[in-house]
C-alpha positions as CSV (number, residue, x, y, z in Angstrom):
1,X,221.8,63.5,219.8
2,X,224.4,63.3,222.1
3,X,224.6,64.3,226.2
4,X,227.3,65.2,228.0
5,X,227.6,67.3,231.2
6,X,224.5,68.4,230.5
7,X,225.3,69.6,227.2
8,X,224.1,68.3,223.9
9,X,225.3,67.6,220.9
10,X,224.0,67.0,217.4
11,X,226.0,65.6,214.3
12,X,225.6,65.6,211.0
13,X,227.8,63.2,208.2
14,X,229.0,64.9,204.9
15,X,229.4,62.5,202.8
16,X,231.5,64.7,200.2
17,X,234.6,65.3,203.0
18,X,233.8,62.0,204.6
19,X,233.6,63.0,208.3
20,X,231.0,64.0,210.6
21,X,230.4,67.3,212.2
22,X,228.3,69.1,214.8
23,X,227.7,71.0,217.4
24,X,226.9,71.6,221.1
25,X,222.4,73.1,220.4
26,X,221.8,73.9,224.2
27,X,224.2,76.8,224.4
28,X,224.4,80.5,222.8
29,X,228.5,79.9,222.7
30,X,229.8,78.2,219.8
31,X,231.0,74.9,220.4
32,X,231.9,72.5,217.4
33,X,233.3,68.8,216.9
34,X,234.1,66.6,214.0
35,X,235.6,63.0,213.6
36,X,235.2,59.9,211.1
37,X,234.0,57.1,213.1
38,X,230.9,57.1,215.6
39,X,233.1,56.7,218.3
40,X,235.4,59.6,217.3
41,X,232.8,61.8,216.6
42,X,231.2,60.9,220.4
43,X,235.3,61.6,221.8
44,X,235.7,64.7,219.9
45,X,232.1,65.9,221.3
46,X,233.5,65.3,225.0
47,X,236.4,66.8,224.4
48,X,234.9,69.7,222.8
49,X,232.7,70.3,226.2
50,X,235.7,69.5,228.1
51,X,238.0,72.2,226.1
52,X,234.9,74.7,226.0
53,X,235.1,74.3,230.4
54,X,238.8,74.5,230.7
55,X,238.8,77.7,228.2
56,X,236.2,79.2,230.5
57,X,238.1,78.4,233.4
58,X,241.4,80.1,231.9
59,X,239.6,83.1,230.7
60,X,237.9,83.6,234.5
61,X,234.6,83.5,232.9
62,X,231.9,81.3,233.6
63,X,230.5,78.8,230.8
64,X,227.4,79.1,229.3
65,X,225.0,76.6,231.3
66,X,222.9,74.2,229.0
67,X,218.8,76.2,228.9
68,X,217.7,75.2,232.5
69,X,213.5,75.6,231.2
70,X,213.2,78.8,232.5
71,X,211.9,80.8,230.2
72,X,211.1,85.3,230.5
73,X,208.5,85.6,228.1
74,X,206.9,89.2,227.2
75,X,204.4,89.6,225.7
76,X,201.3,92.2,225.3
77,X,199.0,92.2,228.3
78,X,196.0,91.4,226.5
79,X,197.6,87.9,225.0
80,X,198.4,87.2,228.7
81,X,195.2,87.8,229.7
82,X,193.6,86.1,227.0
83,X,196.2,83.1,228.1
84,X,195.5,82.7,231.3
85,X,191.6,82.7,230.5
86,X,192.3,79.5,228.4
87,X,194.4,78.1,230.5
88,X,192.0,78.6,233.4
89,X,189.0,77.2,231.5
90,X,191.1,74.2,230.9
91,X,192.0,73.4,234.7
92,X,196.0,73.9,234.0
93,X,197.8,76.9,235.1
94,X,199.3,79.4,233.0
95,X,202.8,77.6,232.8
96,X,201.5,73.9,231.6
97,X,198.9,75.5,229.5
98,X,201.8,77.2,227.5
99,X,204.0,74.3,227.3
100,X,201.3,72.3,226.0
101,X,201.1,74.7,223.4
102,X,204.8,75.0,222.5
103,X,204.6,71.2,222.3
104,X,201.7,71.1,220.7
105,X,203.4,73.7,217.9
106,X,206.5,72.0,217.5
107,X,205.3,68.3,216.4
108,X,203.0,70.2,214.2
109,X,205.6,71.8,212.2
110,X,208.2,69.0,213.0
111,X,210.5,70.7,215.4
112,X,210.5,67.8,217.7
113,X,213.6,67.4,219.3
């Protein structure tokens, strides 16, 4: 993984073309790099950002901002009631007892990050 600005990037080598790829993971918009070294790879991912801002800039749009953690979740009243209960009997409030969970989730089915 790569950071920059507060974005991040992930790469991936194919060895069949010989170059690495990737992409910017934090962001709905599409932002993509490639290059053949390490080093190029890392350029091409700033300069991707970098391109991504200016284009934003041109177009009188603003970018995408990298997920802050805030997070609107719906869900059925009962399931938040039954949340907050377990969360309650476990001494955290509703948002850590929900993160713990999400955490919790993804190393069990190897999403870690």
């Amino acid at each position: 993984m790569m950071k920059y600005k507060g974005y991040t990037g992930k790469a991936e080598f194919d060895d069949e073309a010989g170059i690495f790829h990737g992409e910017v993971i934090n962001t709905r918009d599409v932002i993509t790099f490639q290059g053949t070294t390490v080093e190029e790879i890392r350029n091409a991912f700033h300069e991707s950002v970098e391109d991504y801002l200016s284009f934003c800039t041109q177009l009188g749009h603003a970018p995408e901002k990298p997920f802050t953690g805030k997070l609107i979740l719906r869900i059925p009243p009962d399931l938040h009631r039954k949340a907050y209960i377990a969360a309650q009997k476990t001494g955290k409030s509703l948002n850590a007892w929900i993160t713990e969970c999400i955490g919790e989730m993804s190393h069990a089915r190897k999403l870690v990050i």
